[in-house]
C-alpha positions as CSV (number, residue, x, y, z in Angstrom):
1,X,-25.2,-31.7,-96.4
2,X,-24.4,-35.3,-95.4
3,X,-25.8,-37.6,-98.3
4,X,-28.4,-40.2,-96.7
5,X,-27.0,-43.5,-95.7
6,X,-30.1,-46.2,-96.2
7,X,-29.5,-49.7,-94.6
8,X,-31.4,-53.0,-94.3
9,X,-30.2,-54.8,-91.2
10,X,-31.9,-58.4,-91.2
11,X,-32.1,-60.1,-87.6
12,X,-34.4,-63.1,-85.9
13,X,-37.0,-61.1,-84.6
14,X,-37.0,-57.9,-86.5
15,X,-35.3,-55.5,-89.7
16,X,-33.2,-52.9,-88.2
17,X,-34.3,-50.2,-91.2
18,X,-30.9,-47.4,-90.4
19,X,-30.9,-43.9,-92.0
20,X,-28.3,-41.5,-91.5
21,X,-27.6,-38.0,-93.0
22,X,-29.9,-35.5,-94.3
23,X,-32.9,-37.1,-95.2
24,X,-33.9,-34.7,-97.5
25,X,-35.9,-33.7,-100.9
26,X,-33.0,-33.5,-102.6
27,X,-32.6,-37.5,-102.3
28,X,-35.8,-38.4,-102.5
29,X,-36.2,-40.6,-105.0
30,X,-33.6,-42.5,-103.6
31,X,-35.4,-43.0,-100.1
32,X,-39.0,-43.5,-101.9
33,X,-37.1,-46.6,-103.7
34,X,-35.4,-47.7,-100.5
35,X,-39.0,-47.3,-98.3
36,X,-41.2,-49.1,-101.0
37,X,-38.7,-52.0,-100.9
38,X,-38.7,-52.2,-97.4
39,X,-42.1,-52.4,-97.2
40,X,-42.3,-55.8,-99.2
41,X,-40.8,-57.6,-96.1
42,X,-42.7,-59.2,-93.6
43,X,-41.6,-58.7,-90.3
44,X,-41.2,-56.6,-87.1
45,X,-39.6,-53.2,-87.9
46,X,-37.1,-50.7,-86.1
47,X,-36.0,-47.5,-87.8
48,X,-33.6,-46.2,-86.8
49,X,-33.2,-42.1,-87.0
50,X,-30.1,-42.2,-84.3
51,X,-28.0,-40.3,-87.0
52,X,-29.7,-38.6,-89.3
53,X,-29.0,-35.0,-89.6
54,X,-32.6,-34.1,-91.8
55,X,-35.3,-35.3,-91.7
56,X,-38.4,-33.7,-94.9
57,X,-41.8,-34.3,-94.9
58,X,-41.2,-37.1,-97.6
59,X,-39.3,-39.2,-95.0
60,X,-41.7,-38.7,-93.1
61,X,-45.2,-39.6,-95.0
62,X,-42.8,-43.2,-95.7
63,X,-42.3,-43.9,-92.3
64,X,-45.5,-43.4,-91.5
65,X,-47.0,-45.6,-94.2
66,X,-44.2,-48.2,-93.5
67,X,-45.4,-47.7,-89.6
68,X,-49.3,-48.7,-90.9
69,X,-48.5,-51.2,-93.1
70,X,-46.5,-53.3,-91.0
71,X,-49.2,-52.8,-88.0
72,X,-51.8,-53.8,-90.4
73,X,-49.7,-57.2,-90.8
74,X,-50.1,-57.3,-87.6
75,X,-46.4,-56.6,-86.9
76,X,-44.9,-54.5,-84.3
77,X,-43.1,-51.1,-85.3
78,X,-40.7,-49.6,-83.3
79,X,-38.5,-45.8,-83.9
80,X,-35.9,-44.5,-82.6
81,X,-35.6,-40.8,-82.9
82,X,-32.9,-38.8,-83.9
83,X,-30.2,-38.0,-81.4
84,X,-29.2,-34.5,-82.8
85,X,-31.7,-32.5,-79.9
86,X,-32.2,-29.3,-82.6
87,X,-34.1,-31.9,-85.2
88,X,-36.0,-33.9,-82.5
89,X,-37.3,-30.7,-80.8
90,X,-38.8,-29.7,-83.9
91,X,-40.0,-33.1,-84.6
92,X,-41.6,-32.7,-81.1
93,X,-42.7,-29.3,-81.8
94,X,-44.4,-30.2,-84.9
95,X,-45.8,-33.4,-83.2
96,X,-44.5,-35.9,-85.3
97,X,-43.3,-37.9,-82.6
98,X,-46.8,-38.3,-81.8
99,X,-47.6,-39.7,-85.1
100,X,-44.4,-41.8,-85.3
């Protein structure tokens, strides 16, 4: 299990929000403190999922809420899925790439 990486990348017209490793239960508290910061910004998000290895349910329930609260600021929200093709076709399975 790779421990998550959690990154704030600040640029003109949008936060590059990275995550990397396995996004998982185990480090949850870690990634509900990192999501609930994030969301106190005020801007035009991209998260980026490009190299995490797992992604739980918790991860998630934030992005969505981070994906609704910054479209409710009337921001634009932006994902990039994960690259690893065994985690997004479950994530397409499951249809959270619709929700997302």
């Amino acid at each position: 299990m790779a421990k998550p990486t959690l990154t704030l990348e600040k640029g003109e017209s949008e936060i590059v929000v990275r995550a990397t490793g396995d996004l998982n239960v185990q480090h949850a508290y870690e990634i509900k403190n990192f999501f609930e910061a994030v969301m106190q910004e005020e801007a035009n998000f991209h998260l980026h999922f490009g190299e995490a290895t797992a992604l739980d349910v918790s991860v998630i329930q934030f992005s969505y809420l981070l994906k609704l609260n910054s479209q409710r600021n009337g921001h634009h929200f932006k994902i990039t899925m994960p690259e690893d093709t065994g985690l997004f076709d479950l994530m397409e399975k499951c249809g959270i790439t619709k929700i997302l």
